[in-house]
The first five atom37 places (N, CA, C, CB, O) and aatype in JSON, in Angstrom:
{
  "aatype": [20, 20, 20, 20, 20, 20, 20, 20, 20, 20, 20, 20, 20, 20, 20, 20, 20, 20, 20, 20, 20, 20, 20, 20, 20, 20, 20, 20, 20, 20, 20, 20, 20, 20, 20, 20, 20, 20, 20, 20, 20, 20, 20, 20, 20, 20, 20, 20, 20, 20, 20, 20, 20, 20, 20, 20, 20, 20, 20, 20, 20, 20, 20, 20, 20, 20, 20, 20, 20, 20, 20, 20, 20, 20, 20, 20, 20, 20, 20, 20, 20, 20, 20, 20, 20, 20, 20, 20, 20, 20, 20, 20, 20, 20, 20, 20, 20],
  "atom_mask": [
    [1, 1, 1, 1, 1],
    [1, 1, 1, 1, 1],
    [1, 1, 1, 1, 1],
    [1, 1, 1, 1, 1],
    [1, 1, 1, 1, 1],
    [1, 1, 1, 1, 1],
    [1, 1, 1, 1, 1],
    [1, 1, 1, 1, 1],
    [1, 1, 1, 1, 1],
    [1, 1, 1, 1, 1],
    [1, 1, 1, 1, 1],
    [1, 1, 1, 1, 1],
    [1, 1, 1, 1, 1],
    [1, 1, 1, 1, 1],
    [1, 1, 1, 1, 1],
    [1, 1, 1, 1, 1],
    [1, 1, 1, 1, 1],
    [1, 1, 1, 1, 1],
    [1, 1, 1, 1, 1],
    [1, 1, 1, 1, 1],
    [1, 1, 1, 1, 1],
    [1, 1, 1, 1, 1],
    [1, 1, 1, 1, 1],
    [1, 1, 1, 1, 1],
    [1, 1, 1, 1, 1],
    [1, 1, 1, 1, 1],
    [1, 1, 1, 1, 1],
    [1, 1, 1, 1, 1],
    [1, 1, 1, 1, 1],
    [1, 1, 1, 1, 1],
    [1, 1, 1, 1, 1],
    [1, 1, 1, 1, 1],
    [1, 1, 1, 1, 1],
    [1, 1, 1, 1, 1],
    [1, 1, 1, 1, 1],
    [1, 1, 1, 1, 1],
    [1, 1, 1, 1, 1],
    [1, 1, 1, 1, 1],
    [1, 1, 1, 1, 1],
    [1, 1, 1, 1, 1],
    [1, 1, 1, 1, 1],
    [1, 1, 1, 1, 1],
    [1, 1, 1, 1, 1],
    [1, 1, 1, 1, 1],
    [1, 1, 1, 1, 1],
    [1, 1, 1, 1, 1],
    [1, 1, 1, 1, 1],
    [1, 1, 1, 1, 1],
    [1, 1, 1, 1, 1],
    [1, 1, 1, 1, 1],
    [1, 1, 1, 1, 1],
    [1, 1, 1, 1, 1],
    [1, 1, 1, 1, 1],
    [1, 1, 1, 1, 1],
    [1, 1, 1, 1, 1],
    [1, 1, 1, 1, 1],
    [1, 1, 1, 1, 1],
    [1, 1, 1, 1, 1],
    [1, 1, 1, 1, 1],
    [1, 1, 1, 1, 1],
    [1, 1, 1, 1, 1],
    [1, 1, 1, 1, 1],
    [1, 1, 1, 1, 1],
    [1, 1, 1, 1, 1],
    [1, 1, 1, 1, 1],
    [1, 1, 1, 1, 1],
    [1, 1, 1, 1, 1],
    [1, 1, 1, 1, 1],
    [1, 1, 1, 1, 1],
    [1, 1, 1, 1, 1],
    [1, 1, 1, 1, 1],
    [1, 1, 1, 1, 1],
    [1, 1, 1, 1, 1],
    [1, 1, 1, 1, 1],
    [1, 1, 1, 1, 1],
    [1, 1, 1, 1, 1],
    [1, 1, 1, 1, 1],
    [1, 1, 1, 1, 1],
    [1, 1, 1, 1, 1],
    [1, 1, 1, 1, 1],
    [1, 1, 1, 1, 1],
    [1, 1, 1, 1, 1],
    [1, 1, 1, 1, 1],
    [1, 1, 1, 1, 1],
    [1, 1, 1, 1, 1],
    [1, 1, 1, 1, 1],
    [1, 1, 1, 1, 1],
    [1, 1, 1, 1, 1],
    [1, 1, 1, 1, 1],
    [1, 1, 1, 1, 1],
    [1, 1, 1, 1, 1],
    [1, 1, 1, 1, 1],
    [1, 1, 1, 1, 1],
    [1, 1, 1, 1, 1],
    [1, 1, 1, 1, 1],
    [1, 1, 1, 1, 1],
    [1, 1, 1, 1, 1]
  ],
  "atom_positions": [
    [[2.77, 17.41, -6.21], [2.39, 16.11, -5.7], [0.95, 16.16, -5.19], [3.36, 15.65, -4.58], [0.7, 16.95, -4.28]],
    [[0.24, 15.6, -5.56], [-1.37, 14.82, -4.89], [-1.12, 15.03, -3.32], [-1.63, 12.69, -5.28], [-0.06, 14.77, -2.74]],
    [[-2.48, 15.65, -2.63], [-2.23, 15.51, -1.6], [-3.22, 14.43, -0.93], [-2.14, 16.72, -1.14], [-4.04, 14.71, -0.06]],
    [[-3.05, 13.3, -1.41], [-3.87, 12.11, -1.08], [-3.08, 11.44, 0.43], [-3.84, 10.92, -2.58], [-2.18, 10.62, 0.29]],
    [[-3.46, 11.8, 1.62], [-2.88, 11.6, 2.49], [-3.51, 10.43, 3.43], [-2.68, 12.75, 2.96], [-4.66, 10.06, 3.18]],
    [[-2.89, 9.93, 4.34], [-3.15, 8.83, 4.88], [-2.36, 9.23, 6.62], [-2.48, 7.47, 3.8], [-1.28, 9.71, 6.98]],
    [[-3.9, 8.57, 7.53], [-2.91, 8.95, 8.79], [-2.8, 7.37, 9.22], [-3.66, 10.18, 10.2], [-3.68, 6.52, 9.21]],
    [[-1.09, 7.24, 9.7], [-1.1, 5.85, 9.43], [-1.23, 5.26, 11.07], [0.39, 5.36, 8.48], [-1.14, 4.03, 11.1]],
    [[-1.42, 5.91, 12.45], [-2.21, 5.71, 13.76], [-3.71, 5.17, 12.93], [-2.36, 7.42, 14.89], [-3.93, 3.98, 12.68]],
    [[-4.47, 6.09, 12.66], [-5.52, 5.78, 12.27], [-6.1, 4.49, 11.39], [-5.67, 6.7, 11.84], [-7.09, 3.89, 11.82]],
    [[-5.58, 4.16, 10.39], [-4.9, 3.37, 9.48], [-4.95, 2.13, 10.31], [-3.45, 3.9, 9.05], [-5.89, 1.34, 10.21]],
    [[-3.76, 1.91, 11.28], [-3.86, 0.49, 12.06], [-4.85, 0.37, 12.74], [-2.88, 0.16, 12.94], [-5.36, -0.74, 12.86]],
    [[-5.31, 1.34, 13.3], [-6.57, 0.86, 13.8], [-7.6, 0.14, 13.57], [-7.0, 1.45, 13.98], [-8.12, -0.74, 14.26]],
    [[-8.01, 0.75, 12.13], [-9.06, 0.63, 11.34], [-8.62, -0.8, 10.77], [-9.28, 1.88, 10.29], [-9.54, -1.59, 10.55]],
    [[-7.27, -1.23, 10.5], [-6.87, -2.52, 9.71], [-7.03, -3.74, 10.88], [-5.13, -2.4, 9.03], [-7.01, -4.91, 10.48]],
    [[-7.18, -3.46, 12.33], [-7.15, -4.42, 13.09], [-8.69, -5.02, 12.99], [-6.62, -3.96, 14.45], [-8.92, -6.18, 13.33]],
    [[-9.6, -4.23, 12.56], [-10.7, -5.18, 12.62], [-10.79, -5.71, 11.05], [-12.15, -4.42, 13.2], [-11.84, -6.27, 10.74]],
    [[-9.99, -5.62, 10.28], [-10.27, -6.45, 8.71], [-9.43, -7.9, 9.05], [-9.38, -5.43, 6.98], [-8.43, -8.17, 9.73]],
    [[-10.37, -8.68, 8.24], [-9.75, -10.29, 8.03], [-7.89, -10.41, 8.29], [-10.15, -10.81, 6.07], [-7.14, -9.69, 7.62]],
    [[-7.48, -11.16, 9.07], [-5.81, -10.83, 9.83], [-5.26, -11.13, 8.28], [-5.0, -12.24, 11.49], [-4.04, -11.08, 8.46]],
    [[-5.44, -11.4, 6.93], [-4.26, -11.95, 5.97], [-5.23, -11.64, 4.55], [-3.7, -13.95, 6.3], [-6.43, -11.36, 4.69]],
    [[-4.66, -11.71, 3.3], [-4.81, -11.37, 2.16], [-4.31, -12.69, 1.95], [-4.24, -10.12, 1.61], [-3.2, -13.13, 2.24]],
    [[-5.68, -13.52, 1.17], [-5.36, -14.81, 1.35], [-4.43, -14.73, -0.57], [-7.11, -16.03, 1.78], [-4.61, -13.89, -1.46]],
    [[-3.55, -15.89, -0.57], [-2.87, -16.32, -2.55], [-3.29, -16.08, -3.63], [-2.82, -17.6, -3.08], [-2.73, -15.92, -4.72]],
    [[-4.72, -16.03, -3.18], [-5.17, -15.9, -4.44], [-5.87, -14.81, -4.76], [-5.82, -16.84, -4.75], [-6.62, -14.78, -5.73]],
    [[-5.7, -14.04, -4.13], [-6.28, -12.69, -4.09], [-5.87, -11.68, -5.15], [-5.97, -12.12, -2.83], [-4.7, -11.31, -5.23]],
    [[-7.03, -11.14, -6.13], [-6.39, -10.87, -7.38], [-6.81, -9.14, -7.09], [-7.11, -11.84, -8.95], [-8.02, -8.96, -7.2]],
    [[-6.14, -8.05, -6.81], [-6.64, -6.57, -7.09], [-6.72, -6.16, -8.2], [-5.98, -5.65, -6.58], [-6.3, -6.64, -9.26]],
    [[-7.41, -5.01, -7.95], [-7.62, -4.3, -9.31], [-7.32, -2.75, -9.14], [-9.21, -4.53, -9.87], [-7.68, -2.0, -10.04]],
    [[-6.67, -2.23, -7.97], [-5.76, -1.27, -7.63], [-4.67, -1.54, -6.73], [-6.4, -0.32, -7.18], [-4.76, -2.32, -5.78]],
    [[-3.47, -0.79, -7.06], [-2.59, -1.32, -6.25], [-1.57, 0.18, -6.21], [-1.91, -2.89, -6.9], [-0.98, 0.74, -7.13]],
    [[-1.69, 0.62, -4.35], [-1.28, 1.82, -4.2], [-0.12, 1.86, -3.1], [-2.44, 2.64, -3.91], [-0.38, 1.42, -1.99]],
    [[1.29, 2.44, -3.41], [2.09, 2.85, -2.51], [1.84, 4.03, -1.63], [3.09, 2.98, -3.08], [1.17, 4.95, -2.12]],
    [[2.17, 4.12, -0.71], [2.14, 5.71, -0.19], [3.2, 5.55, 0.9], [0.48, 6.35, 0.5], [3.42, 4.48, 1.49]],
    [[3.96, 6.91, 1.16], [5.0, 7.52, 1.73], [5.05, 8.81, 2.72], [5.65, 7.75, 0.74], [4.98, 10.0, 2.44]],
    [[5.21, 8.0, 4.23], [4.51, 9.34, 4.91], [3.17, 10.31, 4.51], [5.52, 10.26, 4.87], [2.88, 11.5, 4.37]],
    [[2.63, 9.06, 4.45], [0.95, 9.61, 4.19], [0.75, 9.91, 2.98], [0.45, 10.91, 4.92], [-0.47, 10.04, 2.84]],
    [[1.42, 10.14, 1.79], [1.46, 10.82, 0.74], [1.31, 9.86, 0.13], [2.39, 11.63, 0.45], [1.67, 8.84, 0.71]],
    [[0.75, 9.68, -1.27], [0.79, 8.8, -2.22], [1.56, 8.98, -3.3], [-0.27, 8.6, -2.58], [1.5, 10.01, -3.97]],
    [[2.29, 8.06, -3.53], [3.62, 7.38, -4.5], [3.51, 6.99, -5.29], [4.35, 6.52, -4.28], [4.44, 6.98, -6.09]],
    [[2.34, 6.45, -5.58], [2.02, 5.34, -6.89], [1.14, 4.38, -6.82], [3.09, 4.54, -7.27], [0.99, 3.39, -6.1]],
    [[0.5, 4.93, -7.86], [-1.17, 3.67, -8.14], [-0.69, 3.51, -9.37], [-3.24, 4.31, -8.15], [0.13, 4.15, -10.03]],
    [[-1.59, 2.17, -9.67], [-1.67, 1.21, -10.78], [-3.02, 0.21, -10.63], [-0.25, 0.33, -10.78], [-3.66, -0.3, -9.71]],
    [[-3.06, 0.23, -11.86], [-4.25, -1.03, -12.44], [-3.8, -2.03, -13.32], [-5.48, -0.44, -13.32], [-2.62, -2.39, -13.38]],
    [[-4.83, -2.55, -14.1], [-4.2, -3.42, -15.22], [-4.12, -2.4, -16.42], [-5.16, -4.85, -15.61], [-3.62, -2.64, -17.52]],
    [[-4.81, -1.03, -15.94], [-4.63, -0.53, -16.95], [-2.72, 0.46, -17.33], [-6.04, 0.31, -16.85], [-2.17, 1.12, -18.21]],
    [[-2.46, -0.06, -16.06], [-1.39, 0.83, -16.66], [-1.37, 1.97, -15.36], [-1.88, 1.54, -18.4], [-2.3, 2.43, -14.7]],
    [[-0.27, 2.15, -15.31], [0.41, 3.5, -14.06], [-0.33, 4.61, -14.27], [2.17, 4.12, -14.26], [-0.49, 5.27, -15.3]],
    [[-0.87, 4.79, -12.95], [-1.83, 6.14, -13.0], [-0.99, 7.57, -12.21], [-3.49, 5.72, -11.98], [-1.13, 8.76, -12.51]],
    [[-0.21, 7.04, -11.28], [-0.03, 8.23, -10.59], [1.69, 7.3, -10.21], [-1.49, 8.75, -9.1], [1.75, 6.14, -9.79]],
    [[3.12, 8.39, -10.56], [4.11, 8.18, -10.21], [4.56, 9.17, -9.68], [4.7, 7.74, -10.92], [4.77, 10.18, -10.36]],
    [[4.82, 9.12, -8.29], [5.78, 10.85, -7.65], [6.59, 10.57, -7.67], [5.8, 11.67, -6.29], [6.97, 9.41, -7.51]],
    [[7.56, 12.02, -7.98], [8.69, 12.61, -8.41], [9.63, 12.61, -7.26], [8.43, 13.93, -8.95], [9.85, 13.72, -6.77]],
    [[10.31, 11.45, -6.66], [11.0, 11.95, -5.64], [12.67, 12.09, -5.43], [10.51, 11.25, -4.76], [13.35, 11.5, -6.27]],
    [[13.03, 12.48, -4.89], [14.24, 12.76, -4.6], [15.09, 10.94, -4.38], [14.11, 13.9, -3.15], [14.52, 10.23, -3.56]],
    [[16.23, 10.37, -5.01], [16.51, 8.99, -4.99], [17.61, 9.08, -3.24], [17.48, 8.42, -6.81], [18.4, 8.2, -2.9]],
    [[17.39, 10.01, -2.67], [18.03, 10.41, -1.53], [16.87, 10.5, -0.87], [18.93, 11.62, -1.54], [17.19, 10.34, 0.31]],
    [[15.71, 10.67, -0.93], [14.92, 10.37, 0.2], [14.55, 9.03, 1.09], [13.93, 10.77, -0.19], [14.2, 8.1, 0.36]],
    [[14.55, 8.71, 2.54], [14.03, 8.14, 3.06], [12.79, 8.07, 3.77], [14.62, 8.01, 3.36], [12.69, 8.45, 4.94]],
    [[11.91, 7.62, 3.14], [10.21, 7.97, 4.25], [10.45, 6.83, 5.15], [8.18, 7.72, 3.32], [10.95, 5.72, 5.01]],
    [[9.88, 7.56, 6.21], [9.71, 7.04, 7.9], [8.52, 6.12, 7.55], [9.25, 8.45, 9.32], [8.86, 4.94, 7.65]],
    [[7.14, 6.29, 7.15], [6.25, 5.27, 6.94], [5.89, 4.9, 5.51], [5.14, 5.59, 7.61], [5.94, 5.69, 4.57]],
    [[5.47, 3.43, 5.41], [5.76, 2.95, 3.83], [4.22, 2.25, 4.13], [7.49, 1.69, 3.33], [4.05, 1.78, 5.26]],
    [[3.42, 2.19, 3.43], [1.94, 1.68, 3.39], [1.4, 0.73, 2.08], [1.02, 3.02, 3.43], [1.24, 1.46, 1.1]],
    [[1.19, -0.14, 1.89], [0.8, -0.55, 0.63], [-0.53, -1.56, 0.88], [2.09, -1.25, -0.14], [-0.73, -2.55, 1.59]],
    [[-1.45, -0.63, -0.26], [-2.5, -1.2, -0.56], [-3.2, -2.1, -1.54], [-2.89, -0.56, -0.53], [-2.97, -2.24, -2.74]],
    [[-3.94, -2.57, -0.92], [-4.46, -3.0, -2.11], [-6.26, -2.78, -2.03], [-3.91, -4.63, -2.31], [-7.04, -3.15, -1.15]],
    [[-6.57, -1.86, -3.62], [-7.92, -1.75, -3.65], [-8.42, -0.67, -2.53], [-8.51, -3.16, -3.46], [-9.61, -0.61, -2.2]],
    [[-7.34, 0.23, -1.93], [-7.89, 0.56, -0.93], [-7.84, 0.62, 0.62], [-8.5, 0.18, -1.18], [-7.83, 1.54, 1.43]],
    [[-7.81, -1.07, 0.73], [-7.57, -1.54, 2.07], [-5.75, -1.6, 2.39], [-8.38, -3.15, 2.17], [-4.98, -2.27, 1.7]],
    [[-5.4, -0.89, 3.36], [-3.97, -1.49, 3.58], [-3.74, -3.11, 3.85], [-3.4, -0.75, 4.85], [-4.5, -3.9, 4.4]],
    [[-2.37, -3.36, 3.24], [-2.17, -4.66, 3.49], [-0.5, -5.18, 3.94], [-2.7, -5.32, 2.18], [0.05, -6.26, 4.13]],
    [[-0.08, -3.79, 3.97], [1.52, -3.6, 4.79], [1.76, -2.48, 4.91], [2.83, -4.08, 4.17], [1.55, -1.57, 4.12]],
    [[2.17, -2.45, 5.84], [2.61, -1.03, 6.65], [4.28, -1.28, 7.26], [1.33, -0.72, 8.23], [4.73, -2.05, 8.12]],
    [[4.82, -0.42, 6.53], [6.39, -0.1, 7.85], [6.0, 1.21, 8.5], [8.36, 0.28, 6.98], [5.32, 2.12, 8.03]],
    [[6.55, 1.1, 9.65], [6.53, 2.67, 10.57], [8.14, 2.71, 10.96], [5.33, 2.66, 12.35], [8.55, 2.05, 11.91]],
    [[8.77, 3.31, 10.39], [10.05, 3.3, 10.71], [10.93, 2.47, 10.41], [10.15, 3.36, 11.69], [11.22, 2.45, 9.21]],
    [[11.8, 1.32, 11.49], [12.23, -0.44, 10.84], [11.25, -1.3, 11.11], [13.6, -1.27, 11.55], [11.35, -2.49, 10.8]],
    [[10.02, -0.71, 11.81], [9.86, -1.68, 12.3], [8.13, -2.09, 11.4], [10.08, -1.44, 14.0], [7.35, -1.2, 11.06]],
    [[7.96, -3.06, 11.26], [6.54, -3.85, 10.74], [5.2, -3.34, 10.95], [6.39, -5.16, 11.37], [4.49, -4.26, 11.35]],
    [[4.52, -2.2, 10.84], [3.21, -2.1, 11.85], [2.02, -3.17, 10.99], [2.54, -0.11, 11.99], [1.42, -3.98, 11.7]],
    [[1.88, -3.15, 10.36], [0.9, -4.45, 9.44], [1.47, -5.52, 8.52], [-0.09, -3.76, 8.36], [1.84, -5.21, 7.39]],
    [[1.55, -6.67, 8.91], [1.9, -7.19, 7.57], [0.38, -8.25, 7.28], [3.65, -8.17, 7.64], [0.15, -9.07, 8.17]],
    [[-0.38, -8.2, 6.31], [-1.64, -8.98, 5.75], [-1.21, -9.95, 4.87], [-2.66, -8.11, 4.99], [-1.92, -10.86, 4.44]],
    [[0.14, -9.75, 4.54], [0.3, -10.5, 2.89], [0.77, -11.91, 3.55], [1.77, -9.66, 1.52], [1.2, -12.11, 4.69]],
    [[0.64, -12.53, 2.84], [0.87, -14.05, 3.44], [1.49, -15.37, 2.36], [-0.76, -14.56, 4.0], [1.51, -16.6, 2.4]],
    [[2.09, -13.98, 1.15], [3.36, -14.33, 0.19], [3.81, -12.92, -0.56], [2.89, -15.59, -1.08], [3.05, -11.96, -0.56]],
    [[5.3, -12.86, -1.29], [5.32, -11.56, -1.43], [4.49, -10.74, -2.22], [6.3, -11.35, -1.71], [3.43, -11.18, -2.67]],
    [[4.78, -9.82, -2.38], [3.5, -8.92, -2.84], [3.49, -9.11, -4.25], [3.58, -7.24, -2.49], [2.4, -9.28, -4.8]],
    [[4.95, -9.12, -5.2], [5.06, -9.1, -6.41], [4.0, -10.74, -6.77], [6.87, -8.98, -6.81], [3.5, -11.03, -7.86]],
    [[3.92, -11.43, -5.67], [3.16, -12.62, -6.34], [1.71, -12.86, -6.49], [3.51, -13.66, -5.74], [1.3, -13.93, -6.95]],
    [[0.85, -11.84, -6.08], [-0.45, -11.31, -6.31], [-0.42, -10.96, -7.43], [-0.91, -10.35, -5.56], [0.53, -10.34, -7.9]],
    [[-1.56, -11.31, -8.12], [-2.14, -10.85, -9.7], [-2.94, -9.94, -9.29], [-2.99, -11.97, -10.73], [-3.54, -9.68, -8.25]],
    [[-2.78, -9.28, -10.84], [-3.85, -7.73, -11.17], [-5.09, -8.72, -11.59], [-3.21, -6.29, -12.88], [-4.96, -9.9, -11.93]],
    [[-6.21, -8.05, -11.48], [-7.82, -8.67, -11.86], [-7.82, -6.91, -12.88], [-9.47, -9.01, -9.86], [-7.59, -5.76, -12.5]],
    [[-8.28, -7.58, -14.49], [-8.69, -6.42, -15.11], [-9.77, -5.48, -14.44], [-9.12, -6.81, -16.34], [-10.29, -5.91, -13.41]],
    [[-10.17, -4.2, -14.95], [-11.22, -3.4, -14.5], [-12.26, -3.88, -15.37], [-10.99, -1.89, -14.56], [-13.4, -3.41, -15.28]]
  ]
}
């Protein structure tokens, strides 16, 4: 597994001074999961770049999803630490590279 890690204290911090929401029409052109800091899965329009291999019995404690980079939801446990999106995520379009 990639050790593309993420500290997700740090993380909120840094997300409290970006714009509070990811406005509808907001089209990315990367779009990255990560799992207890670890990264899970990127994608473009080009197609799945990176899928980890995980156990279908695992539960990660923190769930992060980006877009382009910038986080734009965060779970820490049950509970919410970011939410930016301001419809669900599947309803954001990819912008080609």
């Amino acid at each position: 597994m990639q050790t593309h890690l993420l500290d997700l204290e740090r993380l909120l911090e840094e997300a409290k001074k970006l714009p509070p929401a990811v406005t509808p029409d907001y089209r990315w052109r990367v779009l990255e999961f990560f799992c207890d800091g670890y990264l899970a899965h990127q994608q473009s329009a080009l197609g799945i770049h990176y899928q980890a291999f995980v156990s279908t019995t695992y539960r990660p404690q923190q769930i992060v999803i980006a877009f382009d980079g910038i986080p734009v939801f965060a779970l820490n446990g049950n509970q919410v630490a970011l939410d930016r999106l301001v419809q669900p995520i599947d309803r954001y379009q990819c912008k080609p590279l």
